[in-house]
C-alpha positions in Angstrom: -151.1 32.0 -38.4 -153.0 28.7 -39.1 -152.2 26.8 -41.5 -154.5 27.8 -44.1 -153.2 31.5 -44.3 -150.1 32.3 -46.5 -147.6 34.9 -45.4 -148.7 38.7 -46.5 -146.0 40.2 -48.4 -144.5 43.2 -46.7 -144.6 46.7 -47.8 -141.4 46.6 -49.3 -142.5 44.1 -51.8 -144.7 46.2 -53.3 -142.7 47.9 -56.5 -142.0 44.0 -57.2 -144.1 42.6 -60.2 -147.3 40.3 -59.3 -145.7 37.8 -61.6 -142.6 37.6 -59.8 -144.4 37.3 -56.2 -146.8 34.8 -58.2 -143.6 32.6 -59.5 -142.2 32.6 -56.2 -145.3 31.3 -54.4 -145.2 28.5 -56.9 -142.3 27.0 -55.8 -141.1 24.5 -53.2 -139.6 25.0 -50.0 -135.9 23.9 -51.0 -136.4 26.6 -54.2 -137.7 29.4 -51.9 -134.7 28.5 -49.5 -132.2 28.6 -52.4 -133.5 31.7 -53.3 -133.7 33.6 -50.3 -130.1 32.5 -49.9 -129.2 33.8 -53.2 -130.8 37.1 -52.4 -129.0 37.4 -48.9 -125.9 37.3 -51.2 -126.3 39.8 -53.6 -128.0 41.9 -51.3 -124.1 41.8 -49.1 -122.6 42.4 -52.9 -125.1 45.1 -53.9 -123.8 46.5 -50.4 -120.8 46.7 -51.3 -120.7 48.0 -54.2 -122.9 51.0 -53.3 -122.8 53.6 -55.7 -120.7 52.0 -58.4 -121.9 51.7 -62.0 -122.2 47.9 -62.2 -124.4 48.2 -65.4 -122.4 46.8 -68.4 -121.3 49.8 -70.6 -121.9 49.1 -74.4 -122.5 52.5 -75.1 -126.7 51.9 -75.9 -127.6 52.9 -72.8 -128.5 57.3 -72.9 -126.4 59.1 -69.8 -129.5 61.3 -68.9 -132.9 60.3 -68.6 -135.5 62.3 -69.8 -137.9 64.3 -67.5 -140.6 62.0 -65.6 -138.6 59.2 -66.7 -137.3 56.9 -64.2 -133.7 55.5 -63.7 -135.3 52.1 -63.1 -136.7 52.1 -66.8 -135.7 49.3 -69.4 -134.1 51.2 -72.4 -133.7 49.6 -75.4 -132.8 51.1 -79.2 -135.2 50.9 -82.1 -134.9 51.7 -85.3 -137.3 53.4 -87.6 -136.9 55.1 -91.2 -133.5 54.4 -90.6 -133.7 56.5 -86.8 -132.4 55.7 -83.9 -134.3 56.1 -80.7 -134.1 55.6 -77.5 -137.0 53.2 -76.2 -137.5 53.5 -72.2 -140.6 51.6 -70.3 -141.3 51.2 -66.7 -143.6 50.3 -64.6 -145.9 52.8 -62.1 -148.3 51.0 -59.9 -150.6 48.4 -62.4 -149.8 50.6 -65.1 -146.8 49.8 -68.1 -145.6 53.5 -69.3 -143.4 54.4 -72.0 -141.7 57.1 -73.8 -139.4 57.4 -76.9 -136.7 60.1 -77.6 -134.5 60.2 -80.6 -131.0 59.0 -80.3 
């Protein structure tokens, strides 16, 4: 690789935002150091705790996810006409879907 080139992401990098891969190019050596670092950790912690529900239960959150709706999605409550519902949004390839589902 000459100097000139930057590193090609690999493969696995691909469900991981532009932004992020875009923030992380914009830092300095001793950041991206720091960082990978940090990742190696919770990557060992993730590890071991495989398969345990390490999501903070506050009792927003739905138990099942609606058809075609990812486990990776963002839910979040909103409230309309005095409604609840259940908000999800995730991301599949350059496109940002949604759904909503009453609470």
């Amino acid at each position: 690789m000459t100097p000139d080139e930057r590193p090609t992401p690999p493969p696995e990098l691909d469900s991981v935002s532009d932004e992020t891969r875009d923030e992380l190019i914009a830092q300095d050596e001793a950041t991206l150091r720091a960082v990978s670092s940090y990742l190696e950790t919770l990557a060992a912690w993730k590890d071991q705790h495989d398969g345990e529900d390490t999501s903070s239960s506050d009792g927003l959150e739905p138990e099942t996810y609606p058809d075609g709706v990812p486990k990776r999605a963002t839910v979040s409550v909103t409230e309309i006409a005095g409604t609840e519902y259940y908000y999800y949004q995730w991301r599949d390839g350059d496109e940002i879907r949604s759904e909503t589902v009453r609470r």
